[in-house]
C-alpha positions as CSV (number, residue, x, y, z in Angstrom):
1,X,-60.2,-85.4,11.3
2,X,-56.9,-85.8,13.3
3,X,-54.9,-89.3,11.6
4,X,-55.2,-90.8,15.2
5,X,-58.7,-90.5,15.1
6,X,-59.4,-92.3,12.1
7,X,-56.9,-95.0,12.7
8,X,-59.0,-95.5,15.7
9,X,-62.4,-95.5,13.4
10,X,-60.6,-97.9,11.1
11,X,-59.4,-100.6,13.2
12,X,-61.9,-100.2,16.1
13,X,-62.4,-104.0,16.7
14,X,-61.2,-105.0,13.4
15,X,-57.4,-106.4,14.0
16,X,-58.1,-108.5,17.0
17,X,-60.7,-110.4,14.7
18,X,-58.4,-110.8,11.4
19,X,-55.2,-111.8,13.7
20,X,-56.0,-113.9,15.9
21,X,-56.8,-116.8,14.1
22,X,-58.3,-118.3,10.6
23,X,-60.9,-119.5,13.0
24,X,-61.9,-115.9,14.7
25,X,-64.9,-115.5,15.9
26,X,-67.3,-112.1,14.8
27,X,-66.4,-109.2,16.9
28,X,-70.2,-109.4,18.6
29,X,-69.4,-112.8,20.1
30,X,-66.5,-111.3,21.6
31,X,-68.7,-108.8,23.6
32,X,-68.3,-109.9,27.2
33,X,-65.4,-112.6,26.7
34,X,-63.1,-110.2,29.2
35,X,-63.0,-108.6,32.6
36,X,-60.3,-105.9,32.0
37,X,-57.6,-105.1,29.2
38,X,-54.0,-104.3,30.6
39,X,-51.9,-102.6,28.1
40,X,-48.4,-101.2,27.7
41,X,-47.3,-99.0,25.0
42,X,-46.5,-95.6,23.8
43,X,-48.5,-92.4,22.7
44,X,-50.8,-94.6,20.6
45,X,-52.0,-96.0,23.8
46,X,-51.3,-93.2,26.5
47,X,-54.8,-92.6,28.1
48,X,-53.2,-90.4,30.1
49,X,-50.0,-91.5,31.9
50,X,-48.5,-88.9,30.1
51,X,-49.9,-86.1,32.2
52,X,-47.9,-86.4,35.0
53,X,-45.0,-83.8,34.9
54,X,-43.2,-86.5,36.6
55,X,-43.0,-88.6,33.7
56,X,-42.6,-86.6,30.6
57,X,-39.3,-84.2,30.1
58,X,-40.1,-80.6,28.8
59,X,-44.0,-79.4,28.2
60,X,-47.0,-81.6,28.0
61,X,-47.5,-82.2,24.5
62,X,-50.8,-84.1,24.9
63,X,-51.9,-81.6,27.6
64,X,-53.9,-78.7,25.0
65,X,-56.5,-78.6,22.4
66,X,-56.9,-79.8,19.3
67,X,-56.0,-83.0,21.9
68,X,-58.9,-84.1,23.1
69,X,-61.8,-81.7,21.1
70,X,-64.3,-83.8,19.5
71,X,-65.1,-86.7,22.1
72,X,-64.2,-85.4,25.6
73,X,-64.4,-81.8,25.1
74,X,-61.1,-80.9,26.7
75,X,-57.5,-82.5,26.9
76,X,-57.1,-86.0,28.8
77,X,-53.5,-87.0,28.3
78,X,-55.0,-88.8,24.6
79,X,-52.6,-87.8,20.9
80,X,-55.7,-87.2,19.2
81,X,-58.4,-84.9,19.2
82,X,-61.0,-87.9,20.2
83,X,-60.7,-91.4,21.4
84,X,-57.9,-93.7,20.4
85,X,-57.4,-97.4,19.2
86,X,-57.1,-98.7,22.7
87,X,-60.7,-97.0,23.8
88,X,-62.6,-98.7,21.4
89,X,-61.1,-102.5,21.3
90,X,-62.5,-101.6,25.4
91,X,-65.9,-100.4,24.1
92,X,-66.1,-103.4,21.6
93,X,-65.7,-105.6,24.7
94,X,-67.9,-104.0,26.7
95,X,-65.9,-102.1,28.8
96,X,-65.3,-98.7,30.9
97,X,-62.4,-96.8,28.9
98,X,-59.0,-97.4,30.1
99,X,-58.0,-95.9,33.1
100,X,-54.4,-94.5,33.1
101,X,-51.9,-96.0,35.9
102,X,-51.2,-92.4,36.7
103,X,-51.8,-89.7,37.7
104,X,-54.3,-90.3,40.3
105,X,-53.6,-90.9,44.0
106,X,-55.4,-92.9,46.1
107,X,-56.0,-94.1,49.6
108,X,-55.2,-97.6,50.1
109,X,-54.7,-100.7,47.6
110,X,-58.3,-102.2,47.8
111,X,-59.8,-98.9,46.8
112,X,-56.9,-99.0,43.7
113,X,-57.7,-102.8,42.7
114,X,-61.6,-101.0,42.2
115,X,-60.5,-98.5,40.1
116,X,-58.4,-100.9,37.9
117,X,-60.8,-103.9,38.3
118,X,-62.1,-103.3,34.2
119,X,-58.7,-102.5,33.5
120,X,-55.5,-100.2,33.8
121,X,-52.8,-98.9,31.2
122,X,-49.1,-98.7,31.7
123,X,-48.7,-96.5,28.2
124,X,-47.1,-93.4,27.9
125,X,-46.0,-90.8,25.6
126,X,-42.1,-91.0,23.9
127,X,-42.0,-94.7,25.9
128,X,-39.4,-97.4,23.9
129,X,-38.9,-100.7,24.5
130,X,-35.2,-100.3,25.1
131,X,-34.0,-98.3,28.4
132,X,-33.6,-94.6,28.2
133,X,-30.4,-95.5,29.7
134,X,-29.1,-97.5,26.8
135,X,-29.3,-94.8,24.3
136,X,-27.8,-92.2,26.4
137,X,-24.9,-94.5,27.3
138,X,-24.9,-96.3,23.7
139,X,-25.6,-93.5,21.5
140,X,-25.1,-90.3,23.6
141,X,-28.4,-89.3,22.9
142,X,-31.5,-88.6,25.6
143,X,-35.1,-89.1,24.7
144,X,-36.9,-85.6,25.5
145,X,-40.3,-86.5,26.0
146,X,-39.4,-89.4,28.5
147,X,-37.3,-92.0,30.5
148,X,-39.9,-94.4,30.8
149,X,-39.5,-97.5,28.6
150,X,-41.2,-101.2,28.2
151,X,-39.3,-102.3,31.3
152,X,-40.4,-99.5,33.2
153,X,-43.9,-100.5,32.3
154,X,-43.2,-103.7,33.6
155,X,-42.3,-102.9,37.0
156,X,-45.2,-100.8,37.5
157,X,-47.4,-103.8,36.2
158,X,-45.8,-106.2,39.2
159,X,-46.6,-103.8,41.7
160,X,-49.6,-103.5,40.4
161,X,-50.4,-107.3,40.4
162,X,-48.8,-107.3,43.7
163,X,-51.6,-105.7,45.0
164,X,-54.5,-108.3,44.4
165,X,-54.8,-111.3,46.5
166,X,-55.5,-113.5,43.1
167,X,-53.7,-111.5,40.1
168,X,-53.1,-115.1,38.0
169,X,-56.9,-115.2,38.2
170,X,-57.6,-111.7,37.3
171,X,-54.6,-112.1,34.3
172,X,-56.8,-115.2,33.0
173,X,-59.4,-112.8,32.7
174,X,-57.6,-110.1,31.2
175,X,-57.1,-109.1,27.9
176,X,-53.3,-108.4,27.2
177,X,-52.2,-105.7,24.9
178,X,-48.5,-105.2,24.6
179,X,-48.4,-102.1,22.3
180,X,-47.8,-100.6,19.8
181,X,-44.5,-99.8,21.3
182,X,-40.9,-99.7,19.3
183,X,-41.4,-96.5,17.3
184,X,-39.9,-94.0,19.8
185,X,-36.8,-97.0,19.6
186,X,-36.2,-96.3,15.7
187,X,-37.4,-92.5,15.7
188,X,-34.2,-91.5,17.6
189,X,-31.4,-93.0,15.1
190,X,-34.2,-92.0,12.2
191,X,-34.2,-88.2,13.3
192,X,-30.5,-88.2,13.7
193,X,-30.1,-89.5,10.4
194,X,-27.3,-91.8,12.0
195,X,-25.3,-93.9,9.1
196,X,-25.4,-97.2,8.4
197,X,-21.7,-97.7,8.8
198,X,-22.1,-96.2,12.2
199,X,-24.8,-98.8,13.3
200,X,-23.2,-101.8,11.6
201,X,-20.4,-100.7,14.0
202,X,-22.4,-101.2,16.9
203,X,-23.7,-104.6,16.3
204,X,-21.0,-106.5,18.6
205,X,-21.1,-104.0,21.3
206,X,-25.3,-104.5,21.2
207,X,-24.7,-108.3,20.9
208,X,-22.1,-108.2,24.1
209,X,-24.6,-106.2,25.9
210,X,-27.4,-109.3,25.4
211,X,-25.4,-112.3,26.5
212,X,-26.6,-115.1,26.6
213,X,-30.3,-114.1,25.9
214,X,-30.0,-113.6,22.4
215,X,-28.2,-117.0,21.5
216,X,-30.7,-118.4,19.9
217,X,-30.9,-115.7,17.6
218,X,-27.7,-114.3,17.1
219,X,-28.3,-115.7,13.0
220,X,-30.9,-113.5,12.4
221,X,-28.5,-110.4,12.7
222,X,-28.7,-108.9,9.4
223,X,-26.8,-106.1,8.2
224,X,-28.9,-103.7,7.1
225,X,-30.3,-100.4,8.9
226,X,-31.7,-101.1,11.8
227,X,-31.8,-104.8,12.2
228,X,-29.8,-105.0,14.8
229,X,-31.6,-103.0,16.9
230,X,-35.0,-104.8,15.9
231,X,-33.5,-107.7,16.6
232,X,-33.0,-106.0,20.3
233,X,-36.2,-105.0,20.7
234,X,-38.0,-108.3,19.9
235,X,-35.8,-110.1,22.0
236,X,-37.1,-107.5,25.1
237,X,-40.5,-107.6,23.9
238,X,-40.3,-111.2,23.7
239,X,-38.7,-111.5,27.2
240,X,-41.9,-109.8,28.5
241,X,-44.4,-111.9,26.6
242,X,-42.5,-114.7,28.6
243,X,-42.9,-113.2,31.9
244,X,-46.5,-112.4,31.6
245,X,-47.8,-115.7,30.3
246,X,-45.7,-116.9,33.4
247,X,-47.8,-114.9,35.8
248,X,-50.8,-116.5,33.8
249,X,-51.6,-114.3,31.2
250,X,-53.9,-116.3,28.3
251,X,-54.6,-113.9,26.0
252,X,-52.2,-111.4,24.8
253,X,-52.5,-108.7,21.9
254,X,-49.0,-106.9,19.8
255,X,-49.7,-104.7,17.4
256,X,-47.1,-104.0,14.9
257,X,-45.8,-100.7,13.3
258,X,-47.5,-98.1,11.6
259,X,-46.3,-97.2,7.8
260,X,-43.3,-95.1,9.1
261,X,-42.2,-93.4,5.6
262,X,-46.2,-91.9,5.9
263,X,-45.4,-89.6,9.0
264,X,-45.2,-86.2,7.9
265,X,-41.4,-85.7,10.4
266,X,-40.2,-87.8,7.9
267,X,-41.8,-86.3,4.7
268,X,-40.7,-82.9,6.6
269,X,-37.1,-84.5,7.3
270,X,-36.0,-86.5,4.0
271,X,-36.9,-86.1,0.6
272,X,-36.3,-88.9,-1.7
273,X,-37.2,-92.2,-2.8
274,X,-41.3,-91.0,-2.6
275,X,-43.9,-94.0,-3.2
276,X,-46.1,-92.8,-6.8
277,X,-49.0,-93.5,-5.3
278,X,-49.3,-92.7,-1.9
279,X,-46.1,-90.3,-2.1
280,X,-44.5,-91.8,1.7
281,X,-41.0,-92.5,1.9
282,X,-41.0,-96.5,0.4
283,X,-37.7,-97.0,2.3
284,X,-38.9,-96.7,5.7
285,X,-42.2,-98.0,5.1
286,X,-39.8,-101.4,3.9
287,X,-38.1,-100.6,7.2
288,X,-41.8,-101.1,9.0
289,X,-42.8,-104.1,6.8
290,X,-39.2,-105.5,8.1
291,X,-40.2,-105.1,11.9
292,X,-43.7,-106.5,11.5
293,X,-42.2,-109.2,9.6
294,X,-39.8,-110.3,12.2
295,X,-42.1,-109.4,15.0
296,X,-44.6,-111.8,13.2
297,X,-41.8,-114.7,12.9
298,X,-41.3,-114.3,16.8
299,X,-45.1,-114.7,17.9
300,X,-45.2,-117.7,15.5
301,X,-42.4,-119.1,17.6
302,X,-44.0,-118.5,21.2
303,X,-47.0,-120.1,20.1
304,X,-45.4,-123.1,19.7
305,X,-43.7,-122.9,22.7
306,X,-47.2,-122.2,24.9
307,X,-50.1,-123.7,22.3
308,X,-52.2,-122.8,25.5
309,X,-52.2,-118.9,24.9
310,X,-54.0,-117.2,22.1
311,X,-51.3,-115.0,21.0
312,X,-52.8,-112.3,18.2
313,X,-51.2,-109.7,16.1
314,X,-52.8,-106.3,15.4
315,X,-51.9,-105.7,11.6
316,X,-51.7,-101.4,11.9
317,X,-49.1,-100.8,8.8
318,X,-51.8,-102.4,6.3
319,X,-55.0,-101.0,8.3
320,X,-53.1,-97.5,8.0
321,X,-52.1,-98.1,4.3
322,X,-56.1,-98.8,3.4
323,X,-56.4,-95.2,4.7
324,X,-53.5,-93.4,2.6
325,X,-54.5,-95.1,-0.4
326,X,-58.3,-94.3,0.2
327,X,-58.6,-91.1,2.3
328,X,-61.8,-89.9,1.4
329,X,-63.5,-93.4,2.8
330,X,-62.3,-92.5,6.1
331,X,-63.1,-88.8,6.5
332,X,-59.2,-88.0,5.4
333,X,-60.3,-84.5,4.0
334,X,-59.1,-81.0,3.2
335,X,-60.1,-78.6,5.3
């Protein structure tokens, strides 16, 4: 069983109870409570965005078999070789799997607000939350499996909403999920192995680039790997949490990271500093905890700022870790 498929069987329905509140209700009384999920993310979300040669750079990663095997019988644009996370949170509410924005034409906008009236995803494969063009013009360095990124997402969602004669209704109605997204961001200074030095160096020219925006948390800038660039993309993600509880969004969904010192590019790619029991990397996986902890810190905030929106976190690194420390319990065998 593919790790994306039993992610998927471990945290069907299971994180959107535990994070939303101490006062969650059973995931059967939440059968019904929604019209349509939006979500925006990467390839843990793609439903098949990714398809289009328009928007992914070299071949179709997603596009063969094993992808797509055991539940569909044949490729559909899914990383994994059956449904993913994002199909059953949609089949624990009661409904249709996620359409993908792409790649399908159609004839005018009303027959497109039917398609999308249980839902629509903006996700696709290699997305980050910072702009493709920020790395190429920070870092010299091009993503090659995409130039879409968060904000990219976004502007295909206010086209989108342009196109119904109510969309503050149908966002009250809506189920919000904004990710996971922000892996792609730290896999391309990760795979590089870029030096700390060299991205302690960046820090003023990444906190002259924000303005204004980031005033209120220029003190958070730490100097250790990465934060800056965490830092960065909370603030974006942060920004577009604003913006859609503007449009009228109620209830919105961010999952955190996966356990990144457990992907086997970086077992393949460094080889030190192993976890006993699990044998992932423990420094990245610190690196993970580090996001989710920050990313946790900024929800916290938001909901004081609108107590009217039910912001909820999806816990993935510790859902993932029940697997790695247990794999047989989740069908995590040899074959």
């Amino acid at each position: 069983m593919a790790l994306a498929q039993a992610v998927a069987v471990a945290v069907p329905f299971f994180f959107i109870v535990v994070a939303s509140s101490s006062s969650a209700a059973p995931a059967d009384s939440l059968f019904g409570c929604y019209d349509s999920i939006v979500s925006f993310g990467d390839s843990l979300s793609d439903t098949g965005n990714g398809l289009l040669p328009e928007l992914h750079q070299g071949p179709c990663l997603a596009c063969n078999p094993p992808n797509g095997r055991t539940y569909f019988h044949r490729p559909t644009g899914r990383f994994s070789d059956g449904r993913i996370v994002i199909d059953f949170i949609a089949q624990s509410l009661g409904l249709p799997l996620l359409q993908p924005y792409f790649p399908e034409a159609y004839e005018d906008a009303a027959q497109r607000r039917r398609t999308f009236s249980a839902g629509v995803n903006f996700a696709v494969a290699g997305a980050s939350v910072l702009s493709y063009e920020f790395y190429d013009k920070i870092f010299g360095y091009q993503n090659p499996y995409t130039t879409v990124s968060l904000g990219t997402q976004m502007e295909w969602f206010r086209t989108f909403l342009a196109g119904f004669p109510d969309g503050r209704k149908y966002l009250e109605r809506s189920l919000i999920i904004l990710g996971p997204i922000g892996g792609n961001d730290y896999n391309h200074l990760f795979m590089q192995e870029r030096s700390l030095n060299e991205l302690r160096s960046l820090v003023p020219i990444v906190v002259s680039k924000i303005g204004s925006t980031i005033q209120a948390f220029c003190s958070q800038t730490r100097l250790v790997i990465g934060a800056y660039q965490i830092n960065m993309i909370l603030i974006m993600m942060m920004m577009m949490m604003q913006e859609l509880i503007e449009l009228g969004v109620i209830t919105i969904l961010v999952p955190g990271n996966l356990p990144f010192g457990c992907l086997p590019s970086y077992l393949t790619q460094y080889e030190n500093d192993y976890d006993p029991q699990i044998g992932c990397l423990s420094w990245l996986n610190q690196f993970s905890r580090y996001h989710n902890d920050l990313l946790q810190k900024e929800l916290q905030r938001i909901r004081k700022l609108h107590p009217h929106v039910n912001i909820m976190y999806g816990d993935y690194y510790n859902d993932a870790m029940r697997m790695y420390l247990s794999p047989n319990q989740f069908g995590l065998v040899a074959e």
